[in-house]
Structure formats: C-alpha cells, structure tokens
C-alpha positions as CSV (number, residue, x, y, z in Angstrom):
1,X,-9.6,23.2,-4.0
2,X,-10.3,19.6,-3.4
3,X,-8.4,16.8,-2.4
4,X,-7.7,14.1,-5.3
5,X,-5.4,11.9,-3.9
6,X,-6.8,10.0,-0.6
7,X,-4.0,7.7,0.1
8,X,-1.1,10.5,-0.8
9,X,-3.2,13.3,1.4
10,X,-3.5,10.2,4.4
11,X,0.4,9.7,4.1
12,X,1.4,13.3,4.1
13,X,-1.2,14.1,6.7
14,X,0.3,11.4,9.6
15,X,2.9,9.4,11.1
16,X,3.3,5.8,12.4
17,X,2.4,5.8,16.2
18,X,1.9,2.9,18.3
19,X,-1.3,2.4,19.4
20,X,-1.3,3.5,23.2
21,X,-3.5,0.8,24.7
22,X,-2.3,-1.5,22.2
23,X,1.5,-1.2,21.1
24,X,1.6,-4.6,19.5
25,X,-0.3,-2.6,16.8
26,X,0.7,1.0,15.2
27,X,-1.9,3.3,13.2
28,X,-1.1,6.2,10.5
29,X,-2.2,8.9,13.2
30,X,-2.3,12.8,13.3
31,X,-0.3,14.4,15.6
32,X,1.5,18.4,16.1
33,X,3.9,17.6,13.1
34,X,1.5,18.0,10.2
35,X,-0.7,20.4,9.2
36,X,-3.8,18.4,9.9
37,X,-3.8,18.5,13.5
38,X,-4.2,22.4,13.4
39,X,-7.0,22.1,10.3
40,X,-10.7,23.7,11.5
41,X,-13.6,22.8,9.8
42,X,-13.9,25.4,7.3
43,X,-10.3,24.3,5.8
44,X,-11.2,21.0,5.9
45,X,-14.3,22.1,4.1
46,X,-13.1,23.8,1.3
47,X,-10.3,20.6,0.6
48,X,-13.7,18.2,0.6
49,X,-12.5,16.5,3.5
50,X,-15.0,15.4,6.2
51,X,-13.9,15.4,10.0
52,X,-11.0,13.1,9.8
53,X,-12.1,10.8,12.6
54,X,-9.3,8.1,10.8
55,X,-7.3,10.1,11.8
56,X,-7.1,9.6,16.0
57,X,-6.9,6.6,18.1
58,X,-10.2,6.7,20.3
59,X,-11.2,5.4,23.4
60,X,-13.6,3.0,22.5
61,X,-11.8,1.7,19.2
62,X,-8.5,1.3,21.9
63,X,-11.0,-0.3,24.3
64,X,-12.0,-3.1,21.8
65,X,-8.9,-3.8,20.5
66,X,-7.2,-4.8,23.6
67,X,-10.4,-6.7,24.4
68,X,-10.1,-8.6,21.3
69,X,-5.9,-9.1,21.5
70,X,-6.4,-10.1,25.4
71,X,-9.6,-12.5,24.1
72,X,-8.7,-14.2,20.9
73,X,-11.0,-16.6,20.9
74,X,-13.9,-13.9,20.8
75,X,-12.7,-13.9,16.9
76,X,-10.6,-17.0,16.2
77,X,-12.3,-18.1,13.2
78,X,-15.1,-15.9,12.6
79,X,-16.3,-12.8,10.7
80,X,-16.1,-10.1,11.9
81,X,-17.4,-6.5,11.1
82,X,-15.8,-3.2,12.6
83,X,-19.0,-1.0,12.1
84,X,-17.9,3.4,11.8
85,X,-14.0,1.7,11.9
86,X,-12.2,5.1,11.3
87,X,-8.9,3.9,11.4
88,X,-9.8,-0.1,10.8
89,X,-8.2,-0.8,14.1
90,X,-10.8,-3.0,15.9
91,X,-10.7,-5.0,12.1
92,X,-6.5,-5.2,12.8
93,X,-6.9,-6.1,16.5
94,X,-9.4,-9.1,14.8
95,X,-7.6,-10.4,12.2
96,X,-3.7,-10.1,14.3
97,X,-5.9,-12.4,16.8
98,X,-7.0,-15.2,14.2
99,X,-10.0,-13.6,12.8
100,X,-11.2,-15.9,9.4
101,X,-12.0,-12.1,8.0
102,X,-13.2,-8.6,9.3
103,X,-14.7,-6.2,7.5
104,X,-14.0,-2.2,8.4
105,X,-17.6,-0.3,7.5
106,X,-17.4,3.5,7.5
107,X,-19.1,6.2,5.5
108,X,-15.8,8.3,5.2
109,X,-14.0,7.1,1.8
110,X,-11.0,8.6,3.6
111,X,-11.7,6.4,6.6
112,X,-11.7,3.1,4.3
113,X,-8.2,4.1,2.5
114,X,-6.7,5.1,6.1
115,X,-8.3,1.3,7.3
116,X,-6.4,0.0,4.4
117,X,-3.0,1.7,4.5
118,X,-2.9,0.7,8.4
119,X,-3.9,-2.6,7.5
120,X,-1.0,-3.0,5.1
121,X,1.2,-1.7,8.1
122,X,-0.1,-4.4,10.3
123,X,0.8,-7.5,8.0
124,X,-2.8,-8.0,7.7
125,X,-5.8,-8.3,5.1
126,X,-9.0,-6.6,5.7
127,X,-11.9,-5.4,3.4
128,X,-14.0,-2.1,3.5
129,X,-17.0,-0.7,3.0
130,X,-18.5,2.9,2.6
131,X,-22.0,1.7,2.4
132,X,-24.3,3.1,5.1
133,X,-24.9,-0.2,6.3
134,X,-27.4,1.2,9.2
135,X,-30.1,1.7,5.8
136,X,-30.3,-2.1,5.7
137,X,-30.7,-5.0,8.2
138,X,-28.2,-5.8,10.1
139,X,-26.5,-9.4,8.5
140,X,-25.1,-12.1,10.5
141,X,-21.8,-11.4,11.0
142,X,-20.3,-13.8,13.3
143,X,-19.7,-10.5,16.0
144,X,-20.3,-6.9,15.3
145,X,-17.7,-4.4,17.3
146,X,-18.9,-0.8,17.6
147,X,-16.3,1.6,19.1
148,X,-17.5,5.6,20.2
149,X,-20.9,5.3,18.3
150,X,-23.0,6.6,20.7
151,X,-22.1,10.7,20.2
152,X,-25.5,12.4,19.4
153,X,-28.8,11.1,19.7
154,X,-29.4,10.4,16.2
155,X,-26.9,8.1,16.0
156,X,-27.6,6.4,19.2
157,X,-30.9,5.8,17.7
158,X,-30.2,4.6,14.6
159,X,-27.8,2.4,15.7
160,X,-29.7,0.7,18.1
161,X,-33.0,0.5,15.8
162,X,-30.0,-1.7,13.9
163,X,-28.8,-3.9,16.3
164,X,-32.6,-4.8,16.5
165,X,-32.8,-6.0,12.8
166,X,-30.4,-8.7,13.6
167,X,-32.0,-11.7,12.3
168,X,-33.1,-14.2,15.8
169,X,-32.3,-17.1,14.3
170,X,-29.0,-16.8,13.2
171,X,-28.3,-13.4,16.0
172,X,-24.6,-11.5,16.1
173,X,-22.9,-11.2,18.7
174,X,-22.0,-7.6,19.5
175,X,-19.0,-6.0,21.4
176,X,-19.7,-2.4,21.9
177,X,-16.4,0.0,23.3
178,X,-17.4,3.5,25.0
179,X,-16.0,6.0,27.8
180,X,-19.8,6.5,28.4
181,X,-20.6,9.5,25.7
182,X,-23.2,11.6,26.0
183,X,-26.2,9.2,24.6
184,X,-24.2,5.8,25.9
185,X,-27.4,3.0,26.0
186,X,-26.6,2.0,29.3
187,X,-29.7,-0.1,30.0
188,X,-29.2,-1.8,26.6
189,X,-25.2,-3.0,27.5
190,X,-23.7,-5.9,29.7
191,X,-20.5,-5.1,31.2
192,X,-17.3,-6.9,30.4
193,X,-14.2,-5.2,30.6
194,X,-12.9,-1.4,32.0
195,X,-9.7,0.0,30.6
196,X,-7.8,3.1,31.5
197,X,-7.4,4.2,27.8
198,X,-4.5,6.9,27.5
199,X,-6.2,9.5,24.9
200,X,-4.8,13.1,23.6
201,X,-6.2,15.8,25.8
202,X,-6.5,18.1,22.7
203,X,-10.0,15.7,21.9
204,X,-10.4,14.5,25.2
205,X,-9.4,17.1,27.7
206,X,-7.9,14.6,29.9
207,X,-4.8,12.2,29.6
208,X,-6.6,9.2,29.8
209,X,-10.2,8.0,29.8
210,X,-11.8,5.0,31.3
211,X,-13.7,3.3,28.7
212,X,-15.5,0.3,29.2
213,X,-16.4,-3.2,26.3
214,X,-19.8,-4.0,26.5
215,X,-21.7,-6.6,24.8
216,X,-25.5,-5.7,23.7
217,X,-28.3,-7.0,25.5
218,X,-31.1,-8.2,22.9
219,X,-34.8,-8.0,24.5
C-alpha cells in the first residue's frame, strides 16, 4: 500500500497549530489526534512515506523565523531560499516580512505539498523545489536560511562543501538556525541571536530548547 494522494494524506494527517515561537504564523502540524504521530518507520515504510520531517515545527526552523519576523529588513526585497524547508516555514516567515520571493527546497515531495498547503494558510506565495540542490553550486540567492541541517556528519559535510561553491563575486548571505546538533559547525558560524524555542518533548525530550541564528563565516 502506498500513499497516492499527498495533499489529502497531509490534510488528514494534521491540524492547524500556531507556531510556538511564532504565533503570528500557524503550520499544518502532527500532533496526538491523528494517526501519524504514533506511525514507526516500518508503517511509514510500507505507505512510501519518508520520515515526515513536514510534519513538526523544529528548533532551528522556529529559530529563523522569528529572526526574520523580528528583522524584516534581512529579507525586504530579496530572494530568498529556505534550503531542507520541511514545513516551508522560514520561506512564510520571509515572504510575511516583505520578502520579493522565497523559494522552499526539500527533497521530500511531501515536504514541498506540506510548504504549499501552509503557504496557502499564511496568505502567502512561495515556490518549491525537490531538486537536491546540494549536487550543484550553490546560486546567488540574495540569503540562504538553513534550519536543523547539521544532524549526521554526512550532511554537515555536504552542506558545508555547498556553502563553499557560492560564487565570490556575487556571495549569499546565509542565516543558519540550530540548538547545537550533534555535528553543529561551530568554528564555521557567527553568532546573532539565542531563542528559547518551546519544542514537543516526544522529539526533543525537553520542553523547550535553546537554539541559536547564526550567519556563515566564509574563509
């Protein structure tokens, strides 16, 4: 058995929360009234549905956004891309807070329909990508956010291999968002902003996690 219908299984599968570091916004979220929340891996499996990262509001996706609402000229005007967006919420945040566009870039096909619906939601316009984008060089987006990417070494590395391609000339900015994971790139990231992010201790184990927006140091 496989799941067909993305959008229908998205709507089914969540509910309209607020966004706990940033209520102005609200997000199609799991939560212990459908069955997703209780899924394992192996069920999620056999329905063809990857980890539903889309699905949660995370630290460093909540981090960003209330960087970007509390900075709006960070994003007034420019393009934007939300790089492994999950939800799309650091694409929202950009665009409520006078973004020109933002583009939400994630792998998941379910991530890009989730990014869409909650877009819709928000009253704003945003456009996705499933491309990998980290096979190719990294454009020059006007600022790059990056929320929770640093989770396994492979990753980290890749990503930061990236960030390196950014053409000199013409260099993004980039806003990274992290509670400091396992393989956070701490030499590599300027301080800018700590947050006490209020998380679900069923991924988190605590209540809230302080999570910190960076922005990338280029050597």
């Amino acid at each position: 058995m496989t799941v067909l219908d993305r959008r229908k299984f998205i709507l089914e599968q969540t509910r309209i929360h607020p966004v706990p570091h940033a209520p102005s916004l609200s997000l199609y979220l799991a939560d212990e009234s459908v069955d997703l929340w209780r899924m394992g891996e192996e069920e999620l499996e056999e329905l063809g549905i990857p980890s539903p990262f889309w699905a949660f509001a995370w630290a460093g996706g909540q981090a960003l956004a209330r960087y970007i609402l509390d900075n709006p000229e960070c994003v007034q005007g420019k393009h934007i891309l939300d790089f492994a967006s999950g939800s799309g919420l650091v694409a929202i945040a950009a665009m409520k807070a006078g973004a020109s566009s933002a583009l939400a870039a994630d792998i998941d096909s379910f991530a890009s329909d989730a990014a869409l619906i909650n877009a819709r939601l928000n009253h704003v316009t945003i456009q996705v990508t499933t491309e990998d984008l980290l096979e190719r060089p990294l454009k020059a987006y006007d600022l790059v956010c990056c929320g929770d990417v640093f989770y396994d070494a492979h990753m980290t590395e890749r990503v930061l291999k990236w960030f390196e391609t950014a053409d000199k000339s013409r260099q993004s900015s980039i806003l990274v968002g992290d509670p400091q994971r396992s393989y956070f790139p701490a030499s590599r990231l300027k301080h800018l902003q700590t947050y006490e992010i209020p998380v679900q201790r069923e991924l988190e184990d605590m209540e809230t996690k302080k999570t910190s927006v960076y922005t990338y140091c280029h050597y």
